[in-house]
C-alpha positions in Angstrom: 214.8 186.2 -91.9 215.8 185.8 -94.9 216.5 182.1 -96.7 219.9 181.1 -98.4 220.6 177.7 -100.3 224.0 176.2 -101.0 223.6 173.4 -103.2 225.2 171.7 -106.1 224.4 168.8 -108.3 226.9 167.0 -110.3 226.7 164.2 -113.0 229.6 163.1 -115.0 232.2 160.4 -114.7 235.5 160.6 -112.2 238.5 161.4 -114.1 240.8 159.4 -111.1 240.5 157.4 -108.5 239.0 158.4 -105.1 242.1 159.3 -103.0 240.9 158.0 -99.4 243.1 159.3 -96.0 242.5 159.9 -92.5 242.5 163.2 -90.6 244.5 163.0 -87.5 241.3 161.9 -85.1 240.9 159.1 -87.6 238.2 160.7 -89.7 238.4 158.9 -92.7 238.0 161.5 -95.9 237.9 160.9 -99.5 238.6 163.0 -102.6 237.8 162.6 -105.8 238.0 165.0 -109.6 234.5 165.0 -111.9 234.9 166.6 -114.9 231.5 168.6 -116.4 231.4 170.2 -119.3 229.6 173.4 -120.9 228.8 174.6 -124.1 229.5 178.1 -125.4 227.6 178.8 -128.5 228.9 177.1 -131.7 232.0 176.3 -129.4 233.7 172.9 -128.3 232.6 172.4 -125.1 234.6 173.6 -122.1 235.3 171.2 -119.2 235.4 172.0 -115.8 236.8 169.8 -113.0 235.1 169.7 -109.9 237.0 168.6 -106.2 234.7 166.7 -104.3 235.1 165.6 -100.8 233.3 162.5 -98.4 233.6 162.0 -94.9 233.1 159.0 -93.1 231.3 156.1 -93.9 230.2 157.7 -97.5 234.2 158.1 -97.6 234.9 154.7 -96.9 232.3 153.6 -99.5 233.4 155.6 -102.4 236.7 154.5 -102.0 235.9 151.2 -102.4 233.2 152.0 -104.9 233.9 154.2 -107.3 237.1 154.0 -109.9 238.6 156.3 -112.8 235.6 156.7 -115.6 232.6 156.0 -114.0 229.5 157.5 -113.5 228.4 159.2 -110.6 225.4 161.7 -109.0 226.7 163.7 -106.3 225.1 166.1 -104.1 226.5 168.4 -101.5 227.3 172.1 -101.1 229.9 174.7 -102.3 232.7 175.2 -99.5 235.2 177.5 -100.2 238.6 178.6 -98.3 241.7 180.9 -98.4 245.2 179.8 -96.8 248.5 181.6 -96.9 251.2 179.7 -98.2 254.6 179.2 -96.1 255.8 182.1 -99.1 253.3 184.7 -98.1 251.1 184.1 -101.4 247.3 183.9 -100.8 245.8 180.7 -101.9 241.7 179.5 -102.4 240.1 176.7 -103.1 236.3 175.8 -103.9 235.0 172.4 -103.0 232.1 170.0 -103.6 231.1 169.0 -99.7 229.1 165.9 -101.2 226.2 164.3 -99.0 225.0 162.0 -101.2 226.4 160.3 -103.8 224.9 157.3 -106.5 227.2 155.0 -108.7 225.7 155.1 -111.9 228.3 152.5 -113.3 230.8 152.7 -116.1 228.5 152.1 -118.9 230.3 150.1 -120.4 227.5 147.1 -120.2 228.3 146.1 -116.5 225.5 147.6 -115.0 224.7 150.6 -113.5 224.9 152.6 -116.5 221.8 155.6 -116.8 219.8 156.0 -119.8 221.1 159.5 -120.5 224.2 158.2 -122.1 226.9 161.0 -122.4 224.7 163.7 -123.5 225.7 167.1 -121.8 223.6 168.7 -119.3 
């Protein structure tokens, strides 16, 4: 048998606010945008921005946690889906289904900042 890993780690700050719902059973889900960037070369760096999604209790908690511009660890897997639109045009979408998250802070002297400053990774 053969083994497979699905895992991603992220590190950056939010670039908005969590947007917290609840799925029709109640399920109470949280989204949120990180922005990474990447170097090509001599280049500016590129930036990428990442959907991440909660559930539950984790959702409840970055909602009420986390805020526009701070820093955050987030852990969870790639999930990625393909919809058809009421048009007939083929839609996809790749996720961050985060498991574990840790508020590193804004860093701007309230606490919770990390050591690594804003260095790239």
């Amino acid at each position: 048998m053969s083994r497979t890993i699905n895992r991603v780690e992220l590190l950056r700050r939010v670039g908005a606010d969590p947007e917290l719902r609840k799925t029709q059973n109640g399920t109470a889900v949280v989204q949120l945008r990180v922005a990474t960037d990447r170097r090509n070369g001599n280049e500016d760096p590129q930036t990428d921005w990442h959907t991440v999604v909660y559930w539950d209790k984790q959702a409840e908690a970055v909602a009420q946690y986390v805020h526009k511009g701070e820093r955050v660890y987030i852990a969870g897997r790639l999930n990625h889906h393909t919809w058809e639109t009421d048009q007939g045009e083929r839609r996809s979408r790749t996720e961050v289904h985060a498991y574990e998250v840790i508020f590193l802070g804004s860093g701007n002297g309230k606490g919770g900042q990390d050591s690594t400053g804003d260095q790239p990774f």
